[in-house]
C-alpha positions as CSV (number, residue, x, y, z in Angstrom):
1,X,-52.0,-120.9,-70.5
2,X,-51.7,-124.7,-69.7
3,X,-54.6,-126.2,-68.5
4,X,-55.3,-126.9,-64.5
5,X,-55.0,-131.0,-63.2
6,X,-57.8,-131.5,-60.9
7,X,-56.3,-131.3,-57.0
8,X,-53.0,-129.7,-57.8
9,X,-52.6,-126.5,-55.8
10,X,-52.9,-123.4,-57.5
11,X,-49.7,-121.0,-56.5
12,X,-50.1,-117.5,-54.9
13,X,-49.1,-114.9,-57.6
14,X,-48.8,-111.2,-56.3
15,X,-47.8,-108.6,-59.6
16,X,-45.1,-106.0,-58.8
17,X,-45.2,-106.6,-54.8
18,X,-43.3,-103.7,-52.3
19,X,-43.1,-105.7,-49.6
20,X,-43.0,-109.5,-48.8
21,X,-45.0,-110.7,-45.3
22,X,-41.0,-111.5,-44.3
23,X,-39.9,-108.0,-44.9
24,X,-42.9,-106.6,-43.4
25,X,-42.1,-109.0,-40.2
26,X,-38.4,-107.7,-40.2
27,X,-39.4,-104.1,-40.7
28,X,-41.7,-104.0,-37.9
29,X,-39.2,-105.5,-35.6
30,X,-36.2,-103.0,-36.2
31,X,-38.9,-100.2,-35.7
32,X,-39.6,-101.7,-32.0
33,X,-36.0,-102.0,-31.3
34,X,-35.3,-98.5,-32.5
35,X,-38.3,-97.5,-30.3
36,X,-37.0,-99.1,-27.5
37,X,-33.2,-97.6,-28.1
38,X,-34.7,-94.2,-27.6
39,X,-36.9,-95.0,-24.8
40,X,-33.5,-96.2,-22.7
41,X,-31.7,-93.4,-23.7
42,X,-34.1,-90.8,-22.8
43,X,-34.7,-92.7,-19.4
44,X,-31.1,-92.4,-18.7
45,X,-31.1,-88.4,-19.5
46,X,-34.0,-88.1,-17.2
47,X,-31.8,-90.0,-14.6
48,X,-28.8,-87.7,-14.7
49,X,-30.8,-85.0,-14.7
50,X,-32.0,-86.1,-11.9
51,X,-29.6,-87.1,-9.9
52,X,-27.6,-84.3,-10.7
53,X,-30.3,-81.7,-9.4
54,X,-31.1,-83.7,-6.1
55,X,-28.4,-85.9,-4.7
56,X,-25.9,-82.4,-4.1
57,X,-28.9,-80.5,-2.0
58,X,-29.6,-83.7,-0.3
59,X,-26.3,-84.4,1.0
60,X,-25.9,-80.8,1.6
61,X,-28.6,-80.7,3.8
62,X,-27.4,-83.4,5.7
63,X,-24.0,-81.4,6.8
64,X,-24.2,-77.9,5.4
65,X,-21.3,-78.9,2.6
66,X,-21.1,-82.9,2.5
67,X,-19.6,-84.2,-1.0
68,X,-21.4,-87.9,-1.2
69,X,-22.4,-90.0,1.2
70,X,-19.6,-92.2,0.1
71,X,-16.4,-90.3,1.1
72,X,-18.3,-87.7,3.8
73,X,-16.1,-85.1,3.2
74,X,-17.0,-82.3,4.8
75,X,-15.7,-78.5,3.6
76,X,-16.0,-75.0,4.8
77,X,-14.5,-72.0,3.4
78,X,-12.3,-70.0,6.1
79,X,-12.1,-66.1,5.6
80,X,-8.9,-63.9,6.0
81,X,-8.5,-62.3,9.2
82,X,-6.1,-59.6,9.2
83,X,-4.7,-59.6,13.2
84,X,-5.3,-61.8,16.5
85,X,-2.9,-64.2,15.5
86,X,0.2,-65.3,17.0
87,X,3.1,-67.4,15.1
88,X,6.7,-67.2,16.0
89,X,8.7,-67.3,13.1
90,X,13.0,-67.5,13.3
91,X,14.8,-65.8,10.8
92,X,18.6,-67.0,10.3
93,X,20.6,-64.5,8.9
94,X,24.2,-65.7,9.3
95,X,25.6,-66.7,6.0
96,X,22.4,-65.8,4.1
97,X,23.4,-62.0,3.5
98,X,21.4,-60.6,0.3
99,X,23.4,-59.1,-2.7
100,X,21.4,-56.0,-4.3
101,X,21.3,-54.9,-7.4
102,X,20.2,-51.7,-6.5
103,X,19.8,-49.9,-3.7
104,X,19.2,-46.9,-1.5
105,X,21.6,-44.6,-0.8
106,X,22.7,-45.9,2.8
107,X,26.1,-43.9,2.5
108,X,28.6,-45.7,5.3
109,X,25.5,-46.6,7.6
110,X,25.5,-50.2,8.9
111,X,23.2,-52.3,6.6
112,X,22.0,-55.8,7.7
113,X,20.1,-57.7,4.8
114,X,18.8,-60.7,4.7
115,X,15.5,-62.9,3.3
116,X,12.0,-63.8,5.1
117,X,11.5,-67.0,4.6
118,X,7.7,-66.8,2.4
119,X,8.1,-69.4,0.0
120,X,9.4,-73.2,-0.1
121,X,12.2,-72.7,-1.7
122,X,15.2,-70.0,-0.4
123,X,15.1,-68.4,-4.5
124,X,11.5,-67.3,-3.3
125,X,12.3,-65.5,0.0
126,X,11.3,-62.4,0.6
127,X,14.7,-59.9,0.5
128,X,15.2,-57.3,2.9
129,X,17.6,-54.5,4.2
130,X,17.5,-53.1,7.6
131,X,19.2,-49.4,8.2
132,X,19.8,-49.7,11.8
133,X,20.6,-46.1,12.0
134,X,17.3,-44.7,10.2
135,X,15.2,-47.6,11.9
136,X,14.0,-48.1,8.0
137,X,12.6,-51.9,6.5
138,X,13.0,-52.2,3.7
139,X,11.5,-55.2,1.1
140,X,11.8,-56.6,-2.6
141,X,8.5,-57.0,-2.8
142,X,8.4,-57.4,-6.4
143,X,11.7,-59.8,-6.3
144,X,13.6,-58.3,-8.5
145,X,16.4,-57.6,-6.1
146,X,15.9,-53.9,-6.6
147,X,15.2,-51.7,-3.4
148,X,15.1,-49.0,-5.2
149,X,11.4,-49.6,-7.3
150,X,9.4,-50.9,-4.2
151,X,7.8,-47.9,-2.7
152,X,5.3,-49.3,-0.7
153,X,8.2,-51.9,0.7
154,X,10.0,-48.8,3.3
155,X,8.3,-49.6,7.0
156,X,9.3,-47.0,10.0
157,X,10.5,-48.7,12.9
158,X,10.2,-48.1,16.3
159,X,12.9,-48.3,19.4
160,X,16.7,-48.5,20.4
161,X,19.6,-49.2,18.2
162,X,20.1,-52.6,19.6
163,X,16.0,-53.7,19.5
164,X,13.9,-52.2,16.7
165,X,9.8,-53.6,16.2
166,X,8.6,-53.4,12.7
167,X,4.6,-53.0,12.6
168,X,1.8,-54.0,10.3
169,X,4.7,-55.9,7.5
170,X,2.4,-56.5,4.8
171,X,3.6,-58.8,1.5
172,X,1.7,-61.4,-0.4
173,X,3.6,-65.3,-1.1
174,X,5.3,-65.3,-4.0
175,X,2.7,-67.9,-5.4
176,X,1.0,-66.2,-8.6
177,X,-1.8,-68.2,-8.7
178,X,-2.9,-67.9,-5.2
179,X,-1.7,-64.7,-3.4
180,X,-2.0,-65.3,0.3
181,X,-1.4,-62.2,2.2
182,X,0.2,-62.2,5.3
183,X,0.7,-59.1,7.9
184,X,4.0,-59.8,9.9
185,X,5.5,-57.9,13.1
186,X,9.3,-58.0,12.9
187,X,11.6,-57.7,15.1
188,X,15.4,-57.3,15.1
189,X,18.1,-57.5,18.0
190,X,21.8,-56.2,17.9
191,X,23.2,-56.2,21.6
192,X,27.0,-56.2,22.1
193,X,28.7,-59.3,22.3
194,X,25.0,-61.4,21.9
195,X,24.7,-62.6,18.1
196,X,22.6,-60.6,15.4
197,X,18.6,-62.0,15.9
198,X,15.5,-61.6,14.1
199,X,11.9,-62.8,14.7
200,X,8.8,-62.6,12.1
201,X,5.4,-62.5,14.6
202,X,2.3,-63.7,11.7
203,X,-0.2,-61.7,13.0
204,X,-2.9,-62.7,10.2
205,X,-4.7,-66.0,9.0
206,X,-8.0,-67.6,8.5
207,X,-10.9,-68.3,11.0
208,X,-14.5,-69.6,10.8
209,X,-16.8,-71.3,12.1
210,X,-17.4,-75.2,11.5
211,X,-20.3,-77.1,12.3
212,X,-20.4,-81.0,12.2
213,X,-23.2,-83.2,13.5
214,X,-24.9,-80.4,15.2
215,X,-22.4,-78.7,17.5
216,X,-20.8,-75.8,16.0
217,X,-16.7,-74.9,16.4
218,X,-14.6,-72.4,15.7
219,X,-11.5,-73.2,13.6
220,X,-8.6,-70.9,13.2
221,X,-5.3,-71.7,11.1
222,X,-1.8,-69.6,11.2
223,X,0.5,-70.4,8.2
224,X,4.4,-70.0,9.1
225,X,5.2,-68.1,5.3
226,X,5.7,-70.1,3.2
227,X,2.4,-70.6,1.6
228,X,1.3,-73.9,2.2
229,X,-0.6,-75.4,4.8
230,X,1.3,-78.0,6.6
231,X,2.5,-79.7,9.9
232,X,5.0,-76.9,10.6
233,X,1.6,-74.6,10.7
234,X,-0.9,-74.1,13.7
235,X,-4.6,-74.4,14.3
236,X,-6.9,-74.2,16.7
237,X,-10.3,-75.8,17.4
238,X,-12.6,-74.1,19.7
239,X,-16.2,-75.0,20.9
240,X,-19.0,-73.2,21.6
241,X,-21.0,-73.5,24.7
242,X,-25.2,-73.3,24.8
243,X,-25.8,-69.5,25.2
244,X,-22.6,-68.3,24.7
245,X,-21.5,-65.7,21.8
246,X,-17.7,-66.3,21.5
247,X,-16.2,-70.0,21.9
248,X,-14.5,-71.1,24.6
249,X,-10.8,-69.7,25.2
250,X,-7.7,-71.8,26.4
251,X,-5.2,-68.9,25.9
252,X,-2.5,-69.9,23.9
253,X,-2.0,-73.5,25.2
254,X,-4.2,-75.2,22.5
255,X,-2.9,-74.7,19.7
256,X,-1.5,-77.7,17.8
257,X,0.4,-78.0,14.7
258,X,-1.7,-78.9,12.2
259,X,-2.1,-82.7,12.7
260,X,-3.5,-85.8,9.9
261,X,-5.8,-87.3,11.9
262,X,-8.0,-85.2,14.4
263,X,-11.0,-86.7,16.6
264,X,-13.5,-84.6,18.5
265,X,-16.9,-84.6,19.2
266,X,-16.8,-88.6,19.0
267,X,-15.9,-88.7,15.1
268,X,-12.3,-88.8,13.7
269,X,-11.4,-87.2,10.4
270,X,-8.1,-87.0,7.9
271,X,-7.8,-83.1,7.7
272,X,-6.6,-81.1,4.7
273,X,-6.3,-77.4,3.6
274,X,-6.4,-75.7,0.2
275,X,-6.0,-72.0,-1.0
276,X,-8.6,-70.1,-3.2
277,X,-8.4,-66.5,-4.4
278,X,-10.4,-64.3,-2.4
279,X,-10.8,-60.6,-2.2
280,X,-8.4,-58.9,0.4
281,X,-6.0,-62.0,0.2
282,X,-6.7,-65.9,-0.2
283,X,-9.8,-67.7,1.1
284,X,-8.9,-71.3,2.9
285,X,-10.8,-74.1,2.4
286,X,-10.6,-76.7,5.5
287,X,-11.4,-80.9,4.3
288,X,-12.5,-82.9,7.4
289,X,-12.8,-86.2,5.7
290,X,-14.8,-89.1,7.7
291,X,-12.0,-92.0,9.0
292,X,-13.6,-95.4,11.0
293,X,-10.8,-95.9,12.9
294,X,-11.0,-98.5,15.9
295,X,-12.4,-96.6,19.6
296,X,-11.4,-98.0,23.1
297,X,-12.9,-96.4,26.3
298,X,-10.7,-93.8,28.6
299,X,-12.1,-94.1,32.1
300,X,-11.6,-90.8,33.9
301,X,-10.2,-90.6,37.0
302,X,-9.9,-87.0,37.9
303,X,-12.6,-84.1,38.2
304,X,-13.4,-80.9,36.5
305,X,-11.8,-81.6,33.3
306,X,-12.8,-78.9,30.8
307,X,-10.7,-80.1,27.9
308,X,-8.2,-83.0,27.4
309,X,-5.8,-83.3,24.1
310,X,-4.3,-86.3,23.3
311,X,-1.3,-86.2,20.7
312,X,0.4,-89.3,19.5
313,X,4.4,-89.4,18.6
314,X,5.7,-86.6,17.5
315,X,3.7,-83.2,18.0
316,X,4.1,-82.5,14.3
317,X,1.6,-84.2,11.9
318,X,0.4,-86.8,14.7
319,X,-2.7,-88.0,15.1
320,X,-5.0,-86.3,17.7
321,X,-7.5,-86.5,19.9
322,X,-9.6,-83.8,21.8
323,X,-12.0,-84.2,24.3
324,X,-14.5,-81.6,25.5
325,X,-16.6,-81.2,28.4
326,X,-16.0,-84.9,29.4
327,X,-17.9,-87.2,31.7
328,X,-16.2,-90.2,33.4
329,X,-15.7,-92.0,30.6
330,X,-14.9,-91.3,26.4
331,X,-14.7,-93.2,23.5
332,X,-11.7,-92.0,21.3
333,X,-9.3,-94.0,18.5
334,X,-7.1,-96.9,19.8
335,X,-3.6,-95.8,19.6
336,X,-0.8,-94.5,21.9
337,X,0.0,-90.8,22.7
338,X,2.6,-89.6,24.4
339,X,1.6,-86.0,25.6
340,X,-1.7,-85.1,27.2
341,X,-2.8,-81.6,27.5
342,X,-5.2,-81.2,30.2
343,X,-7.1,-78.0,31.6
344,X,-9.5,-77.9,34.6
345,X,-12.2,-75.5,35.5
346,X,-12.9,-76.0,39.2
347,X,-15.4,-72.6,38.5
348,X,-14.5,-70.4,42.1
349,X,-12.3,-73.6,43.3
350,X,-9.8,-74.3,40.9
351,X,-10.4,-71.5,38.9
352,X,-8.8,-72.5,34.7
353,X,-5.4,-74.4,35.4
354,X,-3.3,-76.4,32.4
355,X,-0.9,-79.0,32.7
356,X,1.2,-81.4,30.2
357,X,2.0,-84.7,30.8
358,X,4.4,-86.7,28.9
359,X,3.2,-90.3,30.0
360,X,2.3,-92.5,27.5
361,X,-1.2,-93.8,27.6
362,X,-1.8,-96.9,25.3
363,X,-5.3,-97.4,24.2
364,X,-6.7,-100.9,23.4
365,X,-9.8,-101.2,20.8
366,X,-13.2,-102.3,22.6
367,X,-11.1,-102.3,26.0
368,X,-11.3,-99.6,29.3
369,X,-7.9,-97.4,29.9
370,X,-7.7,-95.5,33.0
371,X,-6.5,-92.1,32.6
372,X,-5.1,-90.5,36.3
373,X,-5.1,-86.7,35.5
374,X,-6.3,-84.1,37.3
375,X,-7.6,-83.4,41.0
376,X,-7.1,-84.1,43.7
377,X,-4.3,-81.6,43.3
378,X,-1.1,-81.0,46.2
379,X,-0.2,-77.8,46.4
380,X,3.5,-77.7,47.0
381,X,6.3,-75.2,48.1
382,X,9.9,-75.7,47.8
383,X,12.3,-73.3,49.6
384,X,15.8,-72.6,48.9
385,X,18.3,-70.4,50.9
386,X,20.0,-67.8,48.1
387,X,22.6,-66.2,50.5
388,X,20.7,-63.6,52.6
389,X,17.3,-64.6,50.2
390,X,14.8,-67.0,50.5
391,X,13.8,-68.6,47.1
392,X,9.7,-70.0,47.4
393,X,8.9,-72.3,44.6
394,X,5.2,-72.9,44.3
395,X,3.9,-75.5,42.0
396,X,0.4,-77.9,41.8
397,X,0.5,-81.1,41.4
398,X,-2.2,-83.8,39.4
399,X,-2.3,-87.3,40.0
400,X,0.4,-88.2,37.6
401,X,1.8,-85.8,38.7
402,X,1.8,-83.4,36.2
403,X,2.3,-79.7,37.1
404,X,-0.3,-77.1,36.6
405,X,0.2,-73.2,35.8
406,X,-3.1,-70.6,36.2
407,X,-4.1,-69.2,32.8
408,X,-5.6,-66.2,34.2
409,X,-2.9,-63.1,34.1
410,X,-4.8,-61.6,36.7
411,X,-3.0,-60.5,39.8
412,X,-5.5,-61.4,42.4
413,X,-5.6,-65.5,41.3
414,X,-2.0,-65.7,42.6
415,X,-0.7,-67.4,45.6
416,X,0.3,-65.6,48.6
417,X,2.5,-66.4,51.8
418,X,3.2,-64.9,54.5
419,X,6.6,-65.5,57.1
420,X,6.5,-65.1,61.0
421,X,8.6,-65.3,63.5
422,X,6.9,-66.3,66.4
423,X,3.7,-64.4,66.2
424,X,5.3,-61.6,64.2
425,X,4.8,-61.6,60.2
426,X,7.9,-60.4,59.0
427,X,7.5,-60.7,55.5
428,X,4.6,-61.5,53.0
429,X,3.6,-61.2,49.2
430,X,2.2,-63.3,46.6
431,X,4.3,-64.7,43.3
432,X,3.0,-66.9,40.0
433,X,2.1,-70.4,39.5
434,X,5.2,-72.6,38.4
């Protein structure tokens, strides 16, 4: 060893080191990082957890079946109802006769065939033969254009030659991933000289009950076949009143084709349908999905409205607007519609009268609109001389002068007159409204 100079500095010698102070420095660093890589990761596990477990029972206790706050969509599940439904269905049959490959032995009776229309497309009908003489229906319901191999496809009929009813028609859509069932009345007319008809009543569909924002409706939906929800199909909405079991009925008068847009109850909503397998036929599932479309103010001019409908354009598809129990004035989307539907319920007075009106009625955002519907009604008689016969027409009036009819059947609601000559009645009875 060299020797030492006085004041030089001696040099730090460590023999066989592992680590340096430096890689010490940098070790202990990348352990933090790593620490701190794990602690974000397991943070954001705990936060999907979270919200996954929370948020879905939060928003569904808000509205029973809300999706997120952000696109409030609302959706209720609608069972099958076999009966209590009413949708007229036309079916052509000229130039649409069915060839067989197989069929019945129908001898030399008169055959009529022809294809319900349950499907989109016409290579999806529904094929039938009608025996006119047997009263017999029968259907292809496995499509394979074989009459022959469909056993539970032969329906007795019931009537005359010329008119024959076919009952309880039961066939599911030819859809194989969702087989909507349908039970269908049909009936068939063959009068001399009058062209060969036929008519396919829907008897079934879906109904349930919907509640939104605390009021609680009842919403029924009628599909014309062909196994898709659409405008050419019908709905109604009905509401319940405090205290009572059943909603409230407008016969048949309120139905609507199944619109886009529909506002009641003071929100407006973009309305959609979907099928689900379900047992005993298809479930529906009804979307009400939250719009903010622009409100002016209808100021009501007439009395004892119990329900007022307001359709823009074309019934089919257009936007609409229902308004229930209202007072003299109601908020609903700024737009124009050209029908109103309007029914009263004067209680003992005016009893439940209807009436359309076909006026256009623009409404201006953040502006009043009058609307003149409704009482005070005129009641009116026209009379005609029908050679030795006097003709009474008897109609009522509204403000716009839309005409009313009574929706009661009942005998006793209808008008009566009464003739005199002098002080002699010579003739008296009572006829319908309209």
């Amino acid at each position: 060893m060299s020797a030492m100079t006085a004041g030089q500095p001696v040099p730090l010698m460590i023999m066989n080191p592992k680590w340096s102070s430096l890689d010490f420095d940098l070790y202990s660093t990348e352990i933090y990082e790593k620490i701190r890589t794990v602690k974000r990761i397991l943070s954001l596990i705990f936060l999907l957890i979270t919200t996954s477990v929370f948020v879905p029972s939060l928003c569904g206790a808000v509205s029973g079946e809300v999706d997120s706050y952000r696109t409030a969509r609302h959706v209720f599940h609608l069972p099958f109802k076999d009966g209590g439904f009413y949708y007229r269905v036309s079916v052509p049959l000229e130039s649409r006769e069915v060839v067989f490959k197989r069929e019945p032995d129908f001898d030399s009776r008169k055959i009529v065939r022809g294809a319900l229309p349950v499907a989109r497309e016409e290579k999806d009908f529904l094929c039938f033969a009608w025996d006119i003489a047997e009263k017999k229906l029968y259907l292809d319901l496995n499509r394979n254009l074989d009459l022959t191999d469909d056993p539970s496809g032969v329906f007795p009929g019931q009537g005359k030659k010329e008119r024959q009813t076919f009952w309880n028609v039961r066939f599911k859509s030819s859809n194989p991933q969702t087989q909507v069932l349908y039970d269908v009345t049909v009936f068939f007319s063959h009068y001399r000289g009058a062209a060969l008809r036929c008519l396919a009543i829907v008897r079934s569909g879906w109904q349930g009950d919907v509640e939104l924002y605390g009021r609680k409706w009842q919403l029924a939906v009628t599909d014309n076949m062909d196994g898709i929800i659409g405008t050419e199909d019908i709905l109604t909405l009905r509401p319940y009143e405090e205290g009572h079991e059943n909603p409230v009925s407008f016969s048949i008068y309120d139905r609507l084709y199944q619109p886009q847009k529909i506002f009641f109850d003071g929100h407006e909503y973009d309305l959609s349908f979907e099928f689900e397998p379900g047992d005993g036929g298809s479930k529906l599932v009804a979307i009400f999905t939250e719009l903010r479309s622009p409100l002016g103010i209808l100021k009501l001019e007439g009395k004892f409205f119990k329900r007022i409908i307001l359709t823009e354009g074309n019934e089919r598809g257009s936007a609409t607007a229902i308004i229930d129990f209202p007072g003299n004035t109601v908020s609903v989307p700024a737009r124009t519609y050209s029908k109103q539907r309007v029914f009263l319920d004067g209680k003992e007075i005016y009893a439940f009268l209807y009436a359309d009106s076909q006026t256009e009625i623009s409404v201006t955002q953040d502006k009043i609109t009058p609307l003149k519907l409704g009482p005070p009604l005129n009641n009116t008689v026209e009379i005609s001389r029908r050679g030795s016969e006097l003709q009474l027409d008897y109609q009522i009036i509204g403000l716009r002068g839309e005409k009313y009819v009574h929706l009661s059947r009942s005998s006793a609601s209808r008008p009566e007159f009464a003739i005199y000559r002098g002080k002699n009645k010579i003739a008296s009875g009572s006829f319908r409204y309209g």
